[in-house]
N, C-alpha and C positions, 0 to 999 in steps of 0.2 A: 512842351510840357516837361516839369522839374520832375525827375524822379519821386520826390516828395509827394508831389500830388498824383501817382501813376495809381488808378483804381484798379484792383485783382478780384476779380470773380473768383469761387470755389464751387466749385458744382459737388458734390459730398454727400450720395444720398446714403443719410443717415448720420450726417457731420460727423463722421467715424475718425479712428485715429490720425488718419494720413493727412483729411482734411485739416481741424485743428492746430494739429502742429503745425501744416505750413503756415497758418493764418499767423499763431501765434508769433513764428519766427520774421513774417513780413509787416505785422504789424509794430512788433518790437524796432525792426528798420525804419519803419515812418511812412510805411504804404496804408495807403486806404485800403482796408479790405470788406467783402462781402462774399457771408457765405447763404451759399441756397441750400436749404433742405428739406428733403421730401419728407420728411417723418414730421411726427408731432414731438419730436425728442432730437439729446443726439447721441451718438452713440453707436447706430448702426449697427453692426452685426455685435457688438458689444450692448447685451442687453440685459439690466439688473430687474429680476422680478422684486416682488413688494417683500420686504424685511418682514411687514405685520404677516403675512401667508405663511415665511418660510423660515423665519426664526432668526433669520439673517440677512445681508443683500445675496440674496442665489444668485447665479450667471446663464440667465436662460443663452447665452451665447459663448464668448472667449471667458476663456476659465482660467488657465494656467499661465505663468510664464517661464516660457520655454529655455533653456540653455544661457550663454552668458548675458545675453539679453541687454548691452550697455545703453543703448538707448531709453530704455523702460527703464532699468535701476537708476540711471540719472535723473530721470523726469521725477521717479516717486523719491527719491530724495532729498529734490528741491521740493518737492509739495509736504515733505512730511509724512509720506505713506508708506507700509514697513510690508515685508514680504514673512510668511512664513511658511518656511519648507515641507512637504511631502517625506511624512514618514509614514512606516507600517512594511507589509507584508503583500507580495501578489498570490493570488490563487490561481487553479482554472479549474473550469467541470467539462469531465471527459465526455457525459452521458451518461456516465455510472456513478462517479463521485467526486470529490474535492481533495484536491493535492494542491501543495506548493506548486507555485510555477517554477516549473525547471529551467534554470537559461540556457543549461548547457546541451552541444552540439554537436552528435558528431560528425557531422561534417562542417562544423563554424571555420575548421583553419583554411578549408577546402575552396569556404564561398571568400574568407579575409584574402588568399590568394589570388583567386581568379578577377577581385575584384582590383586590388593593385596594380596587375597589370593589363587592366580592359584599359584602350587609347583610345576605340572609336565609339560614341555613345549607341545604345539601341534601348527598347523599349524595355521594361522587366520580363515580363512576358517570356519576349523573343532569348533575353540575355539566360534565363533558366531551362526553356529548351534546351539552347546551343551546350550550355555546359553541366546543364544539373538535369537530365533526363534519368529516367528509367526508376523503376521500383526504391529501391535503394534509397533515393532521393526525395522520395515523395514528400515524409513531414519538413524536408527542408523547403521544399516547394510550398506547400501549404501555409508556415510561419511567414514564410517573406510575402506571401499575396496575402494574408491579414493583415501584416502588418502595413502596408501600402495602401491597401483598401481602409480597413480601421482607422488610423492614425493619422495618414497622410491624405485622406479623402479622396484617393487616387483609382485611375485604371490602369493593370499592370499593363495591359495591352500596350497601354500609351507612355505610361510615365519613362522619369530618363534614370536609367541607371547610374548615371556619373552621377546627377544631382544625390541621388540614395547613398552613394557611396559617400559624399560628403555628410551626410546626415548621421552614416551608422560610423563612419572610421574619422570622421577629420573633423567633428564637430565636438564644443567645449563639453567639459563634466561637468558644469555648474549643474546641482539638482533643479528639478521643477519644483515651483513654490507658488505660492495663490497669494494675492495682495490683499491686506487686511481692510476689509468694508469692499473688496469686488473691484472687477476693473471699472465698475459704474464709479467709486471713487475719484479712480483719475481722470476719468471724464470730465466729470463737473468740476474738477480744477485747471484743465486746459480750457473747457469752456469759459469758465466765471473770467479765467484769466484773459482770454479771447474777448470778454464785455470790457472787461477794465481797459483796455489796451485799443477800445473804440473799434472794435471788430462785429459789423453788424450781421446776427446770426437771423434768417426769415426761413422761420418754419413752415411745413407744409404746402412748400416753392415745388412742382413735381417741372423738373426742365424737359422741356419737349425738343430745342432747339439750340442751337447757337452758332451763329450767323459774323461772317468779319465785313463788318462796312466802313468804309473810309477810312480805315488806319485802326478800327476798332472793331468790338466785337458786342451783339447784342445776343443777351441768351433771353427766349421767351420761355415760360413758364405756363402750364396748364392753368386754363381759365384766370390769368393773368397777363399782364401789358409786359415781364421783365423787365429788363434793366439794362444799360449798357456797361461796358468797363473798357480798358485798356488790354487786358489778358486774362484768360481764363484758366483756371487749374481743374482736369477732369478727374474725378478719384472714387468716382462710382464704382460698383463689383463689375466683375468682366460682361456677365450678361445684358446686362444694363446698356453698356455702349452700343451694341445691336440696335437702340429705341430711340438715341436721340441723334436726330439730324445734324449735319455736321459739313463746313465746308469739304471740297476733296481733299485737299491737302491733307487735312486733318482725318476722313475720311479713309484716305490710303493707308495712315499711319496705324487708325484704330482695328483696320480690319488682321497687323499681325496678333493681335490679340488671340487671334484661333490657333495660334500653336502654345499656347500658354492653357495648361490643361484648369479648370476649375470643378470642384467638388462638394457635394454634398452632406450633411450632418444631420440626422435627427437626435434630439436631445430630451431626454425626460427627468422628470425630478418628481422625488418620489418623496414627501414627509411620514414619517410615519409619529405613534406618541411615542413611541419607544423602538429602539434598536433590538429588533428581535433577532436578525440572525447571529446574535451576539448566544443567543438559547442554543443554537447549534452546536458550541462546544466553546470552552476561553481561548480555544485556537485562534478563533476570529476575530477576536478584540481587537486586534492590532489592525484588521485587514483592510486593503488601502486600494490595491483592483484587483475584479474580478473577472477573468474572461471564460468565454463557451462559445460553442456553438449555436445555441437558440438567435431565435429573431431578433430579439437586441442582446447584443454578445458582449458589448462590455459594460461592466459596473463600477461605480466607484465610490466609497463612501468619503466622508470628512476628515477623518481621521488625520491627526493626533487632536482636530476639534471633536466635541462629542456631540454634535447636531444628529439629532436620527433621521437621518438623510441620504437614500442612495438614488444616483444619479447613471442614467441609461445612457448608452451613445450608438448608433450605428451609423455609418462612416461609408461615402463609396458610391458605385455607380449599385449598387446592391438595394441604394434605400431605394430607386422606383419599384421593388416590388411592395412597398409599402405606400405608393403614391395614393392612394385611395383611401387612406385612413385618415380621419380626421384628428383632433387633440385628443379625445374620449377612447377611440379607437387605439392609438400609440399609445395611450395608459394603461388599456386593457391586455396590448400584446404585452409592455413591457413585466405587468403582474404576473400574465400565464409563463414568461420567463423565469420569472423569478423561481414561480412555485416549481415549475422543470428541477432547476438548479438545484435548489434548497428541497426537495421532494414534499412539499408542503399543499396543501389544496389552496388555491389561490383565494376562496373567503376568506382562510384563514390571515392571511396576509392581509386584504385587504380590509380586512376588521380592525385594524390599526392603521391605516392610511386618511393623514388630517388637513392635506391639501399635496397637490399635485398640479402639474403643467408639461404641456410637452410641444414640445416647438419643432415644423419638420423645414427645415430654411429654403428650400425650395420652394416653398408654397408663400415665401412673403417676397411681397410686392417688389420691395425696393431692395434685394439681395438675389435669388433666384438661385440662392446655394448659401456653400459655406465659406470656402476660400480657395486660393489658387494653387497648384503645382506643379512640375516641371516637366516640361515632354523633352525630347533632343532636339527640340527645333526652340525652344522655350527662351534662351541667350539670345540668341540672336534675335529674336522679336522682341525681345527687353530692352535692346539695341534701338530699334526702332521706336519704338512708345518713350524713349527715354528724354532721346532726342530737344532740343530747346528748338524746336524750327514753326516759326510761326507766333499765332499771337495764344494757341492752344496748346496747353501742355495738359501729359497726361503724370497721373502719381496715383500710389497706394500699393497696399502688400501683393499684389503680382509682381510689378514693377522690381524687387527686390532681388538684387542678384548676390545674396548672399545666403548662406547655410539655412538662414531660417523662414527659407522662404513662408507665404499662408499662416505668420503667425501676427501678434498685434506690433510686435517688437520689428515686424518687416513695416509693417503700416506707419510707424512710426518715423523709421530710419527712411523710408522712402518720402512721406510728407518734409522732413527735416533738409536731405537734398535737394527734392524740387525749388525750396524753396531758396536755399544758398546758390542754386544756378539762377533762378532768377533771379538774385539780388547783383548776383555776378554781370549780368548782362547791361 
């Protein structure tokens, strides 16, 4: 068999970043490609609600892009697609009222030290014990497990300190910026470009299987016959691998996947006709996020766009106390937040509310969360999954052994190698 004619399966539920791009970059080589996908879309955890709903392409999924991002700013610059930055002001509510967000710390020099010279990793948790105990310390305890939780969809219990260390001290200043028309944009130009380039995309393929016989490999698909190929790329979300049968070999390799922590996001989106908390004072014009302690704690509006749209996030192993709610439910919590915040009766608010959605990513099918990140054991299982052995390889944002790990710009740069090792081979 000529390299030329070497058939690659993508298994990709949700034909999300990582898939794509491999396809593109092996197709561009002169491989046959096919990708399987469980959804009726692609996109995957990138997911653009309706422009007519929300006044714009909203991102009921990845939103931002994150730090210097070279992968992503490459791609939307070959595509034509322009980035604009994150300006404005943060707030937070104490429980009594609304202040700036303060950044400063004082013990920030205390944790920048102890962090410098930590050599052996442990969990967050374990690492503010050992060194940041007692009264004293408490709001520095509290900021850093928000911020792990919130942010990085994480459990301090588990996460890795080293990886965090890289995140808060060694990672770029480039600001976060939201791409113009959503990252659903660049979707559909990896995709469209994936058809031109003879890349066959079969939606609503859910893979049950995949099997090596004779020098190949057959992956079956639910209440479908599948397909054979020559190699398979797996790039489904980490839960996902748990479902589909898989030789041992391949098998072995999936099961380090359990030290590679992954995390949860509930997401709401809130239109309102008008920008009301803008009535609060002209302090807030500018205002760009919002945090608290209510049940969904952070918010964000559009701003320097003037869409009247604010956007709820709660982040963590925090969101199963909200397991039980449905979309209607997570609407209604994030309004009683609102009115909390804003000391507002929540009719009043929702007497302006002209479409709304709320997505809890745990509860869909083909994701079973949000995204991955790092425990101390987390490298070395990267090690493993990374691995070219066999006719299965795995790819996608876990996979990512660099700073930005669980964001789209990892999905990206991970589909981009898998596919330059396979072309390598």
């Amino acid at each position: 068999m000529s390299q030329q004619s070497e058939h690659i399966v993508i298994v990709g539920a949700g034909a999300g970043a990582a898939g794509l791009t491999a396809a593109r970059e092996l197709a561009r080589a002169g491989r046959r490609v096919t990708i399987l996908e469980a959804r009726e879309r692609c996109g995957g955890r990138i997911h653009p609600l309706s422009a007519s709903q929300f006044g714009y392409p909203a991102d009921g999924g990845a939103e931002f892009v994150h730090g210097e991002a070279p992968v992503t700013r490459a791609l939307l610059r070959e595509a034509g697609l322009s980035l604009r930055e994150i300006a404005g002001t943060q707030w937070s509510f104490d429980g009594m009222g609304l202040s700036r967000e303060d950044r400063h710390d004082l013990h920030g020099a205390e944790l920048q030290a102890m962090l410098r010279v930590l050599k052996d990793d442990l969990p967050v948790a374990d690492f503010l014990r050992r060194h940041f105990a007692g009264a004293d310390y408490a709001p520095l305890r509290q900021s850093i497990e928000r911020m792990v939780e919130g942010y990085d969809a994480a459990d301090p219990e588990r996460a890795s300190t080293l990886a965090l260390r890289e995140e808060w001290m060694d990672g770029g200043h480039a600001p976060q910026a939201r791409i113009e028309g959503g990252y659903g944009a660049l979707i559909d130009v990896l995709a469209a470009e994936c058809r031109c380039l003879g890349v066959a995309i079969r939606l609503g393929c859910t893979v049950s299987a995949i099997e090596e016989e004779g020098g190949a490999v057959a992956i079956r698909c639910a209440g479908d016959d599948g397909l054979a190929g020559d190699r398979a790329i797996l790039t489904v979300p980490l839960p996902l691998l748990r479902e589909i049968a898989l030789p041992p070999s391949a098998r072995a390799r999936a099961a380090a996947a359990d030290d590679i922590g992954f995390g949860n996001v509930i997401k709401i989106l809130l239109r309102f006709t008008r920008p009301w908390w803008r009535d609060q004072g002209e302090y807030l014009a500018d205002m760009t996020f919002l945090l608290s302690e209510e049940t969904i704690p952070v918010w964000w509006t559009r701003y320097p766009d003037q869409h009247p749209l604010l956007t709820g996030w709660f982040g963590g192993p925090r969101t199963a106390e909200l397991s039980r709610l449905d979309p209607q439910g997570l609407i209604a919590a994030g309004l009683d937040s609102l009115a909390a915040i804003f000391k507002l009766p929540r009719e009043v608010i929702a007497h302006d509310l002209m479409a709304s959605a709320a997505i809890n990513w745990t509860h869909d099918p083909f994701a079973r969360g949000a995204y991955s990140w790092a425990t101390p054991r987390t490298r070395q299982a990267q090690a493993v999954l990374a691995r070219a052995d066999g006719m299965i390889l795995f790819s996608g944002e876990a996979l990512y052994r660099g700073r930005d790990m669980g964001t789209v710009e990892a999905a990206l740069a991970s589909g981009l190698a898998t596919a330059e090792m396979m072309l390598r081979r």
